[in-house]
C-alpha positions in Angstrom: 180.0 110.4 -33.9 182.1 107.2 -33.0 182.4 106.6 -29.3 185.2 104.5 -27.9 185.1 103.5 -24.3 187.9 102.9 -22.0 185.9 101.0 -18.5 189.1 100.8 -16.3 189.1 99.2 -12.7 190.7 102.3 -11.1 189.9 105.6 -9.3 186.6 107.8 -11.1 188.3 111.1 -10.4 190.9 109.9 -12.9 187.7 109.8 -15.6 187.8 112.1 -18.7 185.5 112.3 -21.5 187.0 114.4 -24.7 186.2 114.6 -28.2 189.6 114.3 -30.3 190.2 114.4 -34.5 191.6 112.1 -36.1 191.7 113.4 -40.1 188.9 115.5 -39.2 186.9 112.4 -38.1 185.3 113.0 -34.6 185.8 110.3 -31.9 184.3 110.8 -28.1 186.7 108.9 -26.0 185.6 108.1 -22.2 187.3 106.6 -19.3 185.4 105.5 -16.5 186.6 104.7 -13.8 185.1 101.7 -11.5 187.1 102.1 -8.2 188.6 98.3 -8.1 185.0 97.1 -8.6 185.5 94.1 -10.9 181.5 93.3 -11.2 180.9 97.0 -11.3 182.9 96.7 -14.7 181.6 93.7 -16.1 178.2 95.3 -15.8 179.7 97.9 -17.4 180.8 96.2 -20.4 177.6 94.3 -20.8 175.6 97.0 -21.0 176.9 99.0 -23.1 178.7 96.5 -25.6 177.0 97.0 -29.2 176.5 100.5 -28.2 179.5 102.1 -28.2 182.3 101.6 -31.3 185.0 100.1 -29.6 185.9 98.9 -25.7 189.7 99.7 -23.8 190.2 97.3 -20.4 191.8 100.0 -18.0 193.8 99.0 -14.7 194.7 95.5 -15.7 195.5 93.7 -18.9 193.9 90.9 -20.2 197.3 89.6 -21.8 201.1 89.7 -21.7 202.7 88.8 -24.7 206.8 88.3 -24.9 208.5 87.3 -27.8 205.4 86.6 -30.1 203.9 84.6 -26.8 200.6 85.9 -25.8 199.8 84.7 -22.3 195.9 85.1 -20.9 195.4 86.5 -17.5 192.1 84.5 -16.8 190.9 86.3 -13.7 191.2 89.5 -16.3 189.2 87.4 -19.2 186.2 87.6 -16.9 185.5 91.0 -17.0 184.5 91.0 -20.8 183.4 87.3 -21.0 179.7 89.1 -21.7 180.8 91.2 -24.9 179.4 90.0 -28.1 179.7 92.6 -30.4 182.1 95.5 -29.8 185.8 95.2 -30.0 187.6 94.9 -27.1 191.0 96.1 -26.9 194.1 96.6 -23.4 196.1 98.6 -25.3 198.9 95.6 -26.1 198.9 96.5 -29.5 199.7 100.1 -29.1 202.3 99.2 -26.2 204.4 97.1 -29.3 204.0 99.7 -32.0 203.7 103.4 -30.2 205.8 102.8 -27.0 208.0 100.4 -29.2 208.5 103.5 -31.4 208.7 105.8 -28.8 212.1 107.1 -29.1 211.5 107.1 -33.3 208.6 108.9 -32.8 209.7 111.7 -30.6 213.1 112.3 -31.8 211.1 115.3 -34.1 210.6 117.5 -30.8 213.7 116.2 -29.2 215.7 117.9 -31.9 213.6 121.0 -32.3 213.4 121.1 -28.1 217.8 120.8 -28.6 218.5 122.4 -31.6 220.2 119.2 -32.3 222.9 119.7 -30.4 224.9 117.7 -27.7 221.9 118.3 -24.6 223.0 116.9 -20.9 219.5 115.9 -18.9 221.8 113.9 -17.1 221.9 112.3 -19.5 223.0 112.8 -23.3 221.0 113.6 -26.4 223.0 112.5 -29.7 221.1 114.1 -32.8 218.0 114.2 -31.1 218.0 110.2 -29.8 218.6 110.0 -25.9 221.7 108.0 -24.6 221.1 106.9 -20.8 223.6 105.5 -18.1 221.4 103.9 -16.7 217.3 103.0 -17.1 215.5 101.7 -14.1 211.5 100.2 -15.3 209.9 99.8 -11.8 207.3 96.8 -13.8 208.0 96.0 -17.7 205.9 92.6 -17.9 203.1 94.5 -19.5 205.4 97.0 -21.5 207.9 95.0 -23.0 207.7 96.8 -26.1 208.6 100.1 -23.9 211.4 98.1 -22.4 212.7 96.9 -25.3 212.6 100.3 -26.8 214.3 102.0 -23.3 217.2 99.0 -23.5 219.1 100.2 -26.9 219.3 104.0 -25.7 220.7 103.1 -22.1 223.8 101.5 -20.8 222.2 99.4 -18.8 218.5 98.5 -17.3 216.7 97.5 -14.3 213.8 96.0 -14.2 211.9 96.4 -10.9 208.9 93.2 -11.8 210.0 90.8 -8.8 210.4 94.2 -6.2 207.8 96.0 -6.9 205.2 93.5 -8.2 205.9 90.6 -6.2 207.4 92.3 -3.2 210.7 90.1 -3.8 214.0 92.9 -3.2 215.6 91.3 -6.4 216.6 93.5 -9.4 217.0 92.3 -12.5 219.6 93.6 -14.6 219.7 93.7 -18.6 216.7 92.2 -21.2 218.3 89.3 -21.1 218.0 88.8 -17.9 214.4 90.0 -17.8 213.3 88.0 -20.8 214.8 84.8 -19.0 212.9 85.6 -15.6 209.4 86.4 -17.5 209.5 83.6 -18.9 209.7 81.5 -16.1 206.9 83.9 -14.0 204.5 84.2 -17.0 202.7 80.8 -16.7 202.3 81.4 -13.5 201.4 84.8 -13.5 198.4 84.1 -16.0 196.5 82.1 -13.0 196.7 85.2 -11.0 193.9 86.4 -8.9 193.0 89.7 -9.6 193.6 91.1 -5.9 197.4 90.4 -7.4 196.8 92.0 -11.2 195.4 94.7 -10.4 197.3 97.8 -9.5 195.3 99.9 -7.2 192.2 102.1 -7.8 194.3 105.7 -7.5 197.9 104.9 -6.6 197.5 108.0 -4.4 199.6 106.0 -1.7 202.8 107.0 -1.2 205.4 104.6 0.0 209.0 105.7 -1.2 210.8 102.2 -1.8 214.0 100.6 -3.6 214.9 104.3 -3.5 219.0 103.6 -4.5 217.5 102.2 -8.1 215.2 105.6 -8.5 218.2 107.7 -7.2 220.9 106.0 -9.2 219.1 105.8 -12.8 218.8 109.4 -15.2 215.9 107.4 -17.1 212.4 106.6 -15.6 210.1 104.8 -17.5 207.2 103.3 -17.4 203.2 103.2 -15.8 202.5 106.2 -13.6 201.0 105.0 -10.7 203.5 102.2 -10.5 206.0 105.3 -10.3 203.9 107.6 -8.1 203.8 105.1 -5.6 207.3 104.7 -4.8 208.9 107.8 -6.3 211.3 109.7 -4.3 211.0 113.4 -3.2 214.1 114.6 -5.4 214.4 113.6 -8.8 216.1 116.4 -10.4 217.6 116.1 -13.8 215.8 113.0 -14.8 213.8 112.4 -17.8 210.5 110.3 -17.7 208.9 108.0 -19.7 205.1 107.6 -18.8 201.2 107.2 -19.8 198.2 108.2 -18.6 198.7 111.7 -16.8 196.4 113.8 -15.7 198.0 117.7 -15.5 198.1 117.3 -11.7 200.2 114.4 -12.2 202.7 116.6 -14.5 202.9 119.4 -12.1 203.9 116.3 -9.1 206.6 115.3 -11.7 207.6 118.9 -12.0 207.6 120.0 -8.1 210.3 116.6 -7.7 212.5 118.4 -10.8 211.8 116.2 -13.7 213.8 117.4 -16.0 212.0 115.9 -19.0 208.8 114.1 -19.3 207.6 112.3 -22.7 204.2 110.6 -22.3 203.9 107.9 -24.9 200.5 108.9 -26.1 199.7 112.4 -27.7 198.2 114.9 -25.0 194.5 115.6 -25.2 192.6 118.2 -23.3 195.6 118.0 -20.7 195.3 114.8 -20.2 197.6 111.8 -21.6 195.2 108.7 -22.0 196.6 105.1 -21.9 197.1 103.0 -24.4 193.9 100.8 -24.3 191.6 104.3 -24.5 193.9 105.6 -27.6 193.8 101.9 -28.8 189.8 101.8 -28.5 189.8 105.2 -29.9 191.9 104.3 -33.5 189.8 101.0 -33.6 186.6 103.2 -33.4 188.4 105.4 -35.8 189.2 102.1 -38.5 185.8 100.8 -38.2 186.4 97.2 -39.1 184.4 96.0 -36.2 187.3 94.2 -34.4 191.0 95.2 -33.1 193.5 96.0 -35.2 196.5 94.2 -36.3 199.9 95.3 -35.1 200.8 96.4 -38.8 197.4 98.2 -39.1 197.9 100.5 -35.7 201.5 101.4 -37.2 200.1 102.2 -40.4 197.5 104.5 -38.3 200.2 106.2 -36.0 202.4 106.8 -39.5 198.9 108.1 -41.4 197.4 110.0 -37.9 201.4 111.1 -37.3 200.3 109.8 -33.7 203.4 111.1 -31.6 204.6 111.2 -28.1 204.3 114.0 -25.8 207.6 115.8 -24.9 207.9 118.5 -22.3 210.3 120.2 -20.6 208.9 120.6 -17.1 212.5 122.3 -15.2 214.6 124.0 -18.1 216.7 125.4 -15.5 217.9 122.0 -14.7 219.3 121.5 -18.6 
């Protein structure tokens, strides 16, 4: 059995270890978790590189890419500097193919979930494609492909990066305004310590912030713990977009009266892994000893008919 291995830098009682088919091909894929513990991981990836099918970096990317630009976050590099032979992948790919697509991808259950009819989750659903007021992406430097994706079904977008990764009270209104920003930050950002890249080991704090932005928007997108952080406690009638949920984390979204979540990646076992675990596990599942190319992963989410998670979590609230 191919084993694809996602050693992230955040909390162990996030770990998960499931066995999942991909064209009735069996692939063990395991996150584990490291606690923030940077040389805890590098061991990690040294010991077990040429014994395992394919690697995912979890709690920190090791590049952010914009229009075609990849920029390295060195401090990241580090971690896998040791691995020789198996692939390593953050998920980057899948966040410009599956999240880019994620509207595409789930309009399938959107229209069987509405019939196909005019739906209001405070917001509207036009023949199974969501139409937003307004969007608001608490950190879309690593997503940009979810952003982008979020940006032609809403009015209008705000982009929490400066607020809620640098701690600087400035939204940023519209891609083009985002774009214009990033690429300013990005060269900058790549010499980043990792105290400043990485997230947090459980993102079990909670410290509700910018609160008019979460109140004011009927679309939510983007990582979880970035959103269980600052979320506040009434969110009825809103429709999330978000990875790597465990099913306590959808009954959290549920109790605040999320109308609608989608999770980009397909549920296994309960659990919604990120995109550099699913990544790992379709590079395991290729077998060409490296990661794939952004055409190849879209030809594997078109062959796999990998799709997004939708659930209704308060019907009432339609």
């Amino acid at each position: 059995m191919k084993r694809a291995v996602s050693i992230s830098l955040g909390s162990s009682t996030r770990d998960k270890k499931v066995v999942v088919e991909f064209k009735g091909e069996a692939i063990q894929v395991e996150r584990i978790g490291t606690n923030g513990d940077a040389e805890e991981a590098k061991r990690l990836y040294a010991e077990l590189d040429g014994q395992v099918d394919a690697f995912g970096v979890g709690g920190v990317d090791l590049y952010l890419r914009l229009d075609g630009r990849e920029y390295p976050l060195r401090a990241a590099l580090k971690l896998v500097e040791q691995v020789k032979q198996t692939p390593v992948v953050d998920g980057r790919g899948l966040k410009h193919t599956l999240e880019r697509r994620v509207f595409e991808l789930a309009a399938p259950a959107l229209h069987n979930l509405f019939s196909g009819e005019k739906a209001e989750i405070d917001g509207l659903l036009l023949d199974g494609v969501p139409h937003f007021r307004q969007a608001f992406i608490p950190v879309a430097v690593d997503r940009v492909g979810l952003a982008q994706a979020v940006s032609e079904v809403s009015q209008d977008v705000i982009f929490g990066d400066l607020m809620v990764a640098l701690d600087v009270p400035l939204p940023i209104h519209g891609m083009r305004n985002f774009k214009r920003v990033a690429r300013i930050m990005l060269p900058f950002v790549s010499y980043f310590p990792m105290s400043l890249l990485f997230y947090g080991s459980s993102g079990a704090e909670h410290e509700p912030k910018y609160q008019k932005f979460w109140l004011e928007s009927d679309l939510l997108a983007g990582d979880f713990l970035f959103m269980k952080k600052y979320l506040p406690e009434n969110l009825a009638g809103k429709t999330v977009i978000t990875n790597t949920t465990t099913a306590e984390n959808v009954e959290f979204l549920r109790q605040r009266g999320v109308s609608l979540m989608i999770t980009t990646t397909p549920r296994y076992d309960g659990r919604s892994f990120g995109t550099n675990m699913m990544e790992a596990a379709l590079t395991a599942y290729a077998g060409k000893g490296r990661p794939l190319s952004e055409v190849e992963l879209n030809q594997l989410i078109d062959h796999l008919d990998l799709r997004p998670s939708v659930q209704v979590l308060n019907s009432a609230i339609l």
